[in-house]
MARLOGU-33595 format. One record per residue (C-alpha): residue number from 1; x, y, z. Coordinates in Angstrom, 1 decimal. Example, Ala and Ser with C-alpha at 12.3 -4.5 7.8 and 13.67 -1.06 7.14 Angstrom:
REM residues 2
R   num     east    north       up
R     1     12.3     -4.5      7.8
R     2     13.7     -1.1      7.1
This chain:
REM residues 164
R   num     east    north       up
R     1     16.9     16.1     -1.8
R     2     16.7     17.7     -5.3
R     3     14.0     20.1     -5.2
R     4     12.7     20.8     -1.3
R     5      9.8     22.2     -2.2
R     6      8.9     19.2     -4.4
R     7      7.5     16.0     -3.2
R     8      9.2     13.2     -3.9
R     9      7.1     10.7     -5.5
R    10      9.0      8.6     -7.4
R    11     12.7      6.9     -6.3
R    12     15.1      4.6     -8.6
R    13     17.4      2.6     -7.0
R    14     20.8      2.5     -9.1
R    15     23.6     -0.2     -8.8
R    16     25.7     -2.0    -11.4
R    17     23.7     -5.4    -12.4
R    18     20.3     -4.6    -10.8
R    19     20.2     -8.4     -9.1
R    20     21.6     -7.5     -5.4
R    21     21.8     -4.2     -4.2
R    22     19.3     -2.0     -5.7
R    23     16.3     -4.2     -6.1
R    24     17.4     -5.1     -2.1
R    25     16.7     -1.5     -2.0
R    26     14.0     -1.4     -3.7
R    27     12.1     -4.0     -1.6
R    28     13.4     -2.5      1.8
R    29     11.9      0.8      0.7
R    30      8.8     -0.3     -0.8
R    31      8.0     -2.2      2.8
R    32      8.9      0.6      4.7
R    33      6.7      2.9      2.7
R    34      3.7      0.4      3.1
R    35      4.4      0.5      6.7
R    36      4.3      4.1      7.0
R    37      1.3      4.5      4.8
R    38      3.0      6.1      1.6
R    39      2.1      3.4     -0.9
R    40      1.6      6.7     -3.1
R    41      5.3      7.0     -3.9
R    42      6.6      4.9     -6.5
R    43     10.3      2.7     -6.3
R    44     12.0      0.8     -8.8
R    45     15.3     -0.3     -9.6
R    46     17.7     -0.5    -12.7
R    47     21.7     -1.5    -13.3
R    48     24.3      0.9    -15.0
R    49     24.9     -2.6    -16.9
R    50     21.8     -4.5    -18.6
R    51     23.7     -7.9    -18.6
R    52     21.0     -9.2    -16.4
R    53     17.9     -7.7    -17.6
R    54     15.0    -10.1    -16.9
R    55     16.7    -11.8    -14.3
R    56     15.3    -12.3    -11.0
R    57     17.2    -11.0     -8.0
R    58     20.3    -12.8     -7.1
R    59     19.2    -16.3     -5.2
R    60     21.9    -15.5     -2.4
R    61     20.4    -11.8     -1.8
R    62     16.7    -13.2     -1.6
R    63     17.7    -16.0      0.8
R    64     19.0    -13.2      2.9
R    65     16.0    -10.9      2.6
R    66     13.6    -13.9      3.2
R    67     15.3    -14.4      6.5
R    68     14.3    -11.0      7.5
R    69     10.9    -11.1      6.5
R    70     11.5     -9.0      3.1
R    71     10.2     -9.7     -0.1
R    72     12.7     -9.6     -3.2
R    73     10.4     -9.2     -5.9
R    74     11.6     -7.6     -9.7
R    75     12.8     -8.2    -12.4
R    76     16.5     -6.9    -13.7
R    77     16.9     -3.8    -16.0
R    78     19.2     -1.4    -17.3
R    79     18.9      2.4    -16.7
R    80     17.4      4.3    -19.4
R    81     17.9      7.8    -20.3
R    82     14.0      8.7    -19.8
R    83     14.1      7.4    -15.9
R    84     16.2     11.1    -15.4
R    85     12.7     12.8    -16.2
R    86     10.1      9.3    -14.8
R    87     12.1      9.4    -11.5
R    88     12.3     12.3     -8.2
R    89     15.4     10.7     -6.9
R    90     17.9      8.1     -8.2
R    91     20.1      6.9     -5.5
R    92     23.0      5.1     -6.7
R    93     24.7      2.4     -4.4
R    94     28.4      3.7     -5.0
R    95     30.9      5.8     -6.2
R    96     30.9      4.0     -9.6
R    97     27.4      3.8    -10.3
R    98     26.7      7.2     -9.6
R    99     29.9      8.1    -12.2
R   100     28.1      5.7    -14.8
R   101     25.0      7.8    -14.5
R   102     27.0     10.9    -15.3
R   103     27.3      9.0    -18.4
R   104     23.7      8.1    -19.1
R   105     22.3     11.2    -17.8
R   106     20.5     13.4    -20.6
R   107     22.2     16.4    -19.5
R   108     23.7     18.0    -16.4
R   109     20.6     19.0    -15.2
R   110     19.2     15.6    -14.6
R   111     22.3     14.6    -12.1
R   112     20.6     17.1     -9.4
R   113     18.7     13.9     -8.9
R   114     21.2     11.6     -7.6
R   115     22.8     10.8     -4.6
R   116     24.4      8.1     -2.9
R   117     22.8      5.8     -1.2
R   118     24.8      5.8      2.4
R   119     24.2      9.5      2.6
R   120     20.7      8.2      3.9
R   121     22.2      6.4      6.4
R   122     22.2      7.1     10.2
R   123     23.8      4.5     12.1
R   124     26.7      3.0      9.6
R   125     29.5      5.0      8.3
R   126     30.0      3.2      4.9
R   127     30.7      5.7      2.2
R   128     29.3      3.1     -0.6
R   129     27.2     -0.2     -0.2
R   130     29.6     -2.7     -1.3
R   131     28.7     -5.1     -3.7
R   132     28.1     -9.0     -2.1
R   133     28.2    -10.7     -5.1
R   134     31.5    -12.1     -5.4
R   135     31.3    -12.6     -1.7
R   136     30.1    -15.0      1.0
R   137     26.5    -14.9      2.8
R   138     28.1    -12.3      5.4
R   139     28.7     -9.7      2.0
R   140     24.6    -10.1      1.9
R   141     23.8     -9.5      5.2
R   142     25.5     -6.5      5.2
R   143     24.2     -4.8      2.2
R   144     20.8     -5.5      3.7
R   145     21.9     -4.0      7.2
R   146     22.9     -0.6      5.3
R   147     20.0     -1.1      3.0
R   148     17.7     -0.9      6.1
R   149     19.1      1.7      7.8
R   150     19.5      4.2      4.5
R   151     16.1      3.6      3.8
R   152     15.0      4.5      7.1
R   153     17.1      7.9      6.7
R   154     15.3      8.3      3.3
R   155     11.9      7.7      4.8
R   156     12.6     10.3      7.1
R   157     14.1     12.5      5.0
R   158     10.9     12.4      2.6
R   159      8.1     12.6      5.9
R   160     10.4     15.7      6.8
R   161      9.7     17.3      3.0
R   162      6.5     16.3      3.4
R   163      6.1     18.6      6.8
R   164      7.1     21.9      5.0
């Protein structure tokens, strides 16, 4: 975590268009964090690449997260230089998007608040959480069973904090 003698109180989800992976993400968490009585820390998500800001998430990915009982509520946006100082954590889903943040980052400094995603994750051993988009349904499922179990490692990772 950045600071471990901060709370973290804020997380931004980070992926390229900000219609599969990260509002996925998003969701999973915020249900998790409702579940575990934490509806005081705030998630959002945003894209390295604004190209779908508005947009709902992608049909395909909310089809899959329905079937699992999830929400997918948001709207797409693109990553703005103020979210280094809004946000406690910004979790970017791969290699890529965490190099593209290096990029939108106000300075060094603010990258102490990123990390990748699968580094949350207990039970896959996925370095990055692909992207399903140009896939089939399977691609979706996928993302969502890594999106489940990195937000569970995240969950736990911030009740552990919260215990020192």
């Amino acid at each position: 975590m950045p600071n471990a003698n901060s709370p973290i109180t804020s997380i931004l989800f980070v992926c390229w268009g900000n219609i599969c992976r990260s509002p996925a993400a998003e969701n999973v968490m915020r249900q998790l964090l409702v579940n575990a009585g934490r509806t005081q820390i705030q998630c959002d998500s945003a894209g390295t690449l604004d190209a779908h800001a508005g947009n709902s998430p992608d049909p395909r990915m909310s089809a899959a997260g329905k079937r699992r009982g999830l929400p997918m509520t948001g709207r797409a946006r693109g990553v703005r230089r103020e979210d280094f100082e809004k946000f406690d954590l910004i979790i970017a889903m791969d290699y890529a998007n965490r190099s593209d943040l290096q990029t939108i980052a106000p300075h060094s400094a603010a990258m102490e608040k990123v990390r990748l995603f699968c580094e949350f994750c207990r039970n896959h051993d996925d370095k990055e959480v692909p992207d399903p988009y140009y896939g089939g349904p399977q691609g979706f499922e996928h993302v969502l069973d890594l999106l489940e179990d990195g937000c569970n490692g995240l969950l736990e990772s911030i009740l552990d904090l919260e215990k020192k």
